[in-house]
N, C-alpha and C positions, 0 to 999 in steps of 0.2 A: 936934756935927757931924752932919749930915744924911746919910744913909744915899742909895746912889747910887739911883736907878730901876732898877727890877725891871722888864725890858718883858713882853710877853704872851709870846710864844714865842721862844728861839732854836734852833738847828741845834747837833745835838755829830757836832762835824769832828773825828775823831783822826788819829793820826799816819800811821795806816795808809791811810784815805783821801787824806790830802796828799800820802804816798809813791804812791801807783794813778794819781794825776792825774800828776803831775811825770814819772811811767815811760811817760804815755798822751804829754805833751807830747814828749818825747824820741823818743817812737819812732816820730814823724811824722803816724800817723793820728788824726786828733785829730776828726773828724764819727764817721760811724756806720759801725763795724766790726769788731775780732774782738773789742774790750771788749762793747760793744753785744751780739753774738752770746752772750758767756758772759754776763753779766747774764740774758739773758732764759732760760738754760739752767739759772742759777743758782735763778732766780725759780721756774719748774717745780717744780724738784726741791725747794727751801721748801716747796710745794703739797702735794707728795707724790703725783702722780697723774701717769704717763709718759704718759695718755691726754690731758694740756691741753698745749696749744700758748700761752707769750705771747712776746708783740709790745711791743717797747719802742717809747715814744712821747715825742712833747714836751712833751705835758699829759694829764691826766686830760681834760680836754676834744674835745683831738683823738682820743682813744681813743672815749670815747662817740659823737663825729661819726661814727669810722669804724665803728661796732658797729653805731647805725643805717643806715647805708649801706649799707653788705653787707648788711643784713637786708630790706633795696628801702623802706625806709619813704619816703615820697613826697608828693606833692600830693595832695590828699582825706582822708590817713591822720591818724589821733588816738594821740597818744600820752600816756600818765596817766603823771602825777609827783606826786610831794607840791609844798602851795606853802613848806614848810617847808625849802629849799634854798636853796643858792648858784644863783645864775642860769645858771649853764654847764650846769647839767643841761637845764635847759630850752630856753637858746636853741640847739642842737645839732638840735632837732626842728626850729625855725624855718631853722636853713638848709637843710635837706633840703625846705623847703616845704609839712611838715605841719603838722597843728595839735594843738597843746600842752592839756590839760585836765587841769587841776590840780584837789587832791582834797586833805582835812584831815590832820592826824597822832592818831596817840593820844595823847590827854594826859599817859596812866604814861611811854611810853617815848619819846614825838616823832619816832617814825617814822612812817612812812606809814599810813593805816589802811587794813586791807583790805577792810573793809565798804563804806567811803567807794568805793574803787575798784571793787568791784563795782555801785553804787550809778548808778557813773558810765560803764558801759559803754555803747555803742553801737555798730552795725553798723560804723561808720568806727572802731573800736579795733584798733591791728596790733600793738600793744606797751604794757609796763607797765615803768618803771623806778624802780626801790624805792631809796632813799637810807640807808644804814644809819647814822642821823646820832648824831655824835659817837665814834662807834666800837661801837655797840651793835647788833647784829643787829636788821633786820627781821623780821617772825613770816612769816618763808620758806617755810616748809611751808604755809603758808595760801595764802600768793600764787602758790606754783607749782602749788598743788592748783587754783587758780581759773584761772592763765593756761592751764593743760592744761585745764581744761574748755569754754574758749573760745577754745582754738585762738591766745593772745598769747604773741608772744616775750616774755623776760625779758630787761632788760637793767640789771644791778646797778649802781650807784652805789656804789662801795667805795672811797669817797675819804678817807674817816677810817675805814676798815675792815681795817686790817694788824695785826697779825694775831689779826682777831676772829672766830669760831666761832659754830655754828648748828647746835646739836644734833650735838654735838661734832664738827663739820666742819667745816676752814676754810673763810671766806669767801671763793670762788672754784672751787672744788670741787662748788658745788651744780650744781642740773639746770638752772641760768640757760643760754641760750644766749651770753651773753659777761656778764665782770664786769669793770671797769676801777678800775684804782687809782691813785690821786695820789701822787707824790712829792714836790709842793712844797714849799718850805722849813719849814713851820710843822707837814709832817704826821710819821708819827712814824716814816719814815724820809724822807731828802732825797736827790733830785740836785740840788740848785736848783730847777730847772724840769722838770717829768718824770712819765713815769705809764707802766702798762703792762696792758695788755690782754689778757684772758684767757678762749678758749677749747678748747672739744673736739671741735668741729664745723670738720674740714678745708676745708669749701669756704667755709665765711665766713672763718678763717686766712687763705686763700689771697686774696680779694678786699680784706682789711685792710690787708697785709702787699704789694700792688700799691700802691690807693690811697695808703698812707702814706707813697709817696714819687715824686707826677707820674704814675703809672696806668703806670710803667715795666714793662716783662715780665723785667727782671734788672734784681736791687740795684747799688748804684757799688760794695760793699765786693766781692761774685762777681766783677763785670767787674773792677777794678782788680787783684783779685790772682789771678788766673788765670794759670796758668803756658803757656797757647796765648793765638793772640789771639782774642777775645772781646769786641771792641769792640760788636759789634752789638746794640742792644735795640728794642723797642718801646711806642710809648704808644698801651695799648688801654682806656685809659678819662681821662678829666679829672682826676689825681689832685689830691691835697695835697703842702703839704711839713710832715711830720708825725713825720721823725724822731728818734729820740734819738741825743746825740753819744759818741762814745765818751768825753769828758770827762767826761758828765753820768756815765755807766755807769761810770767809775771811782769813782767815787763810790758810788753803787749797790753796786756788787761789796762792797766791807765794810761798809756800812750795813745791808743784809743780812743779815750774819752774827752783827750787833750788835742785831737787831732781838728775839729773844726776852729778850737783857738789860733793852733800852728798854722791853719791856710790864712789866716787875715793876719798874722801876721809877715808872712812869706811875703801875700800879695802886697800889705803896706809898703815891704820894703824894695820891691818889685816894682812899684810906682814912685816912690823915690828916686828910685833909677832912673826910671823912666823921663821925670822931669829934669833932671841933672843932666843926660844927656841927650836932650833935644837940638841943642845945637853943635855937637860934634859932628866930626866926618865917622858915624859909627852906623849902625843897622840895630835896633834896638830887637829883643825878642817880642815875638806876636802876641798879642791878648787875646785871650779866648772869645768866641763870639759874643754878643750881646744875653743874660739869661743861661749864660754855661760857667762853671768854674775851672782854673787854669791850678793844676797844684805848687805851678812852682816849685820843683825840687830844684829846677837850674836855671839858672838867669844867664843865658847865653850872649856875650854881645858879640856884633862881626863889626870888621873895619869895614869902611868902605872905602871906592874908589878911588877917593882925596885923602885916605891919609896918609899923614905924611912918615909912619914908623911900620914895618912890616908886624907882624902875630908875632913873631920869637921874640925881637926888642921889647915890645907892648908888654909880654909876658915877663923878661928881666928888667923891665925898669918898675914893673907892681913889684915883682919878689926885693928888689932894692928899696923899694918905700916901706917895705915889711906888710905886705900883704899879699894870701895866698890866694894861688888862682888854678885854673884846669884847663885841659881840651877834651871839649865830649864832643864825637871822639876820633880816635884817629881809625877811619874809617875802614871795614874788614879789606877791605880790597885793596889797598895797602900793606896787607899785615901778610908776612912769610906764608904761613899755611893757607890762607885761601886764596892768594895771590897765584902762587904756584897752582894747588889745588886746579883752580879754573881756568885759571889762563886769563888772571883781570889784568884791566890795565885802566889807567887812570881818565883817560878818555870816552871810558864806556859808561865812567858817573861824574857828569860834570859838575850837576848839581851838587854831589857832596865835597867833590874834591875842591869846588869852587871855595865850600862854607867851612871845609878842614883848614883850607890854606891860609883864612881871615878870622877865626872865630877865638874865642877863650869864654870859659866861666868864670864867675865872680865869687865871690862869698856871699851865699845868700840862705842865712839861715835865724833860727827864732830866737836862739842866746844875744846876735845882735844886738846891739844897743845904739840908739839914736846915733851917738860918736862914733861907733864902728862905721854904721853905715855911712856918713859925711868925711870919715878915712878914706872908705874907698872911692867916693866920688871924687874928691879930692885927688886921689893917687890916679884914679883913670885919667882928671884931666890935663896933670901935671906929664902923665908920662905920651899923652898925647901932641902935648907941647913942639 
């Protein structure tokens, strides 16, 4: 009898999250409000730093939109990304009307390079946004050593970055002027849909935290429950509708609390891997330095130069064994709109094109179970065969 399909990632929902939801639906408030508020109090205080302010949101996306925004990035301005990303990092510059200029990864770690990025600077550069992909720190000290010498905001991509360190500091704690995290379902904590925004710089808090919902001058959860009347607000800018609901935050609230459980067991199962394929023709993903933590959202593996099955085969002979897999990702410069856009071409990222053309992801997440994970190792070696 055939063993069911493994898919690539799922969400571990416990009891405790289903009880937070069910007491959110019951007790009326059910958009954005004192769940919402403790969430992002709870999120701080994870941080450990009473000097950051976050901001719960709808996505990690709408967090970055509004990170550039408050930060005035605009029409004329350039902003450096890796093209080694999901496209939401990038197209958040394109609504603001700036222009986007993407720059290679390192090949050890596939994060952003900072050589490349200084490489790529020019008098129209107003910002640099570093992607810390898969969960591994980018060389942070480099890039904020360079954006302070040329005067660029920071603005972190920390969407597989919960809770990964950087010279033994969390991710969000640095001297970035905002870093935004994803909560979507597959990252390694979930509201479903959701993300939250974090800085220490009061006056962009305060332009975020407008924008994020209609450029109102008081939120609906202030006005609603105010015990005077307080109907009155104002809209002193064009906002969004960018907030998180207090359902998503129920959810959040003990995902949270379970989130130093989920990195050991990521990592456990990330050194699994690790030993299982030491003697293939593969490239296994980096370990974080010595005294840093790595989140593991993605267990990346690349072939290498011996083997003997191209990425696409690699790919259908796991989904034939009934295990799901991914490629993070297929890199922007690549992809129709910034291809054209720029005028990229595959040769101007060798680094990533090199790691697009050999790489996949595995299933690597916390519902695994011992046998799960000895399937997949099992299935990688078979289809490496």
């Amino acid at each position: 009898m055939s063993l069911p399909f493994l898919p690539f990632a799922l969400p571990e929902i416990g009891d405790e999250e289903i009880a937070e939801v069910v007491d959110t639906l019951r007790s009326g408030w059910v958009t954005t409000g004192p769940k919402a508020k403790r969430f992002e109090q709870a999120f701080t205080e994870f941080l450990g730093d009473p000097s950051l302010e976050s901001i719960a949101v709808n996505s990690a996306t709408a967090g970055l939109h509004l990170a550039l925004e408050a930060l005035g990035i605009g029409p004329g301005d350039e902003v450096i990304t890796t093209t080694h990303t999901f496209t939401a990092t990038a197209e958040v510059v394109r609504y603001l009307g700036a222009d986007v200029v993407l720059v290679d990864i390192d090949p050890a770690t596939l994060c952003i390079d900072v050589a490349a990025v200084e490489r790529a600077l020019t008098p129209r550069t107003k910002a640099v946004m570093p992607v810390h992909y898969a969960g591994l720190a980018a060389d942070m000290p480099a890039l904020l050593a360079l954006a302070k010498a040329h005067g660029l905001k920071v603005v972190e991509d920390a969407a597989h970055a919960l809770p990964t360190t950087c010279g033994g500091e969390l991710i969000g704690t640095l001297q970035s002027d905002v870093t935004v995290f994803s909560f979507y379902a597959n990252k390694t904590i979930t509201t479903g849909e959701g993300g939250m925004v974090v800085t220490r710089d009061p006056e962009l808090a305060k332009r975020m935290k407008v924008m994020r919902l209609h450029g109102m001058s008081r939120d609906a959860f202030d006005r609603f429950t105010a015990t005077v009347p307080s109907w009155y607000y104002e809209i002193v800018a064009p906002g969004f509708k960018y907030n998180l609901t207090d359902i998503a935050a129920a959810l959040g609230l003990h995902q949270l609390k379970r989130l130093p459980a989920f990195q050991k067991r990521r990592e456990q199962i990330a050194e699994q891997f690790h030993a299982a394929f030491a003697d293939l023709p593969v490239i296994t993903p980096p370990r974080a330095v010595d005294g840093d933590l790595h989140a593991w959202h993605l267990y990346v593996l690349r072939l290498g130069p011996d083997a003997a099955v191209t990425r696409d085969l690699f790919i259908e002979r796991l989904f034939a064994a009934g295990i799901g897999c991914s490629v993070h990702y297929i890199p922007l410069h690549l992809q129709p709109y910034w291809r054209d856009r720029y005028r990229l071409t595959p040769q101007m990222f060798p680094h990533s094109q090199h790691a697009y053309e050999r790489m996949l992801s595995l299933p690597l997440y916390t519902r695994m179970t011992d046998a799960d994970v000895q399937r997949v190792i099992d299935a990688v070696r078979a289809a490496l065969a």
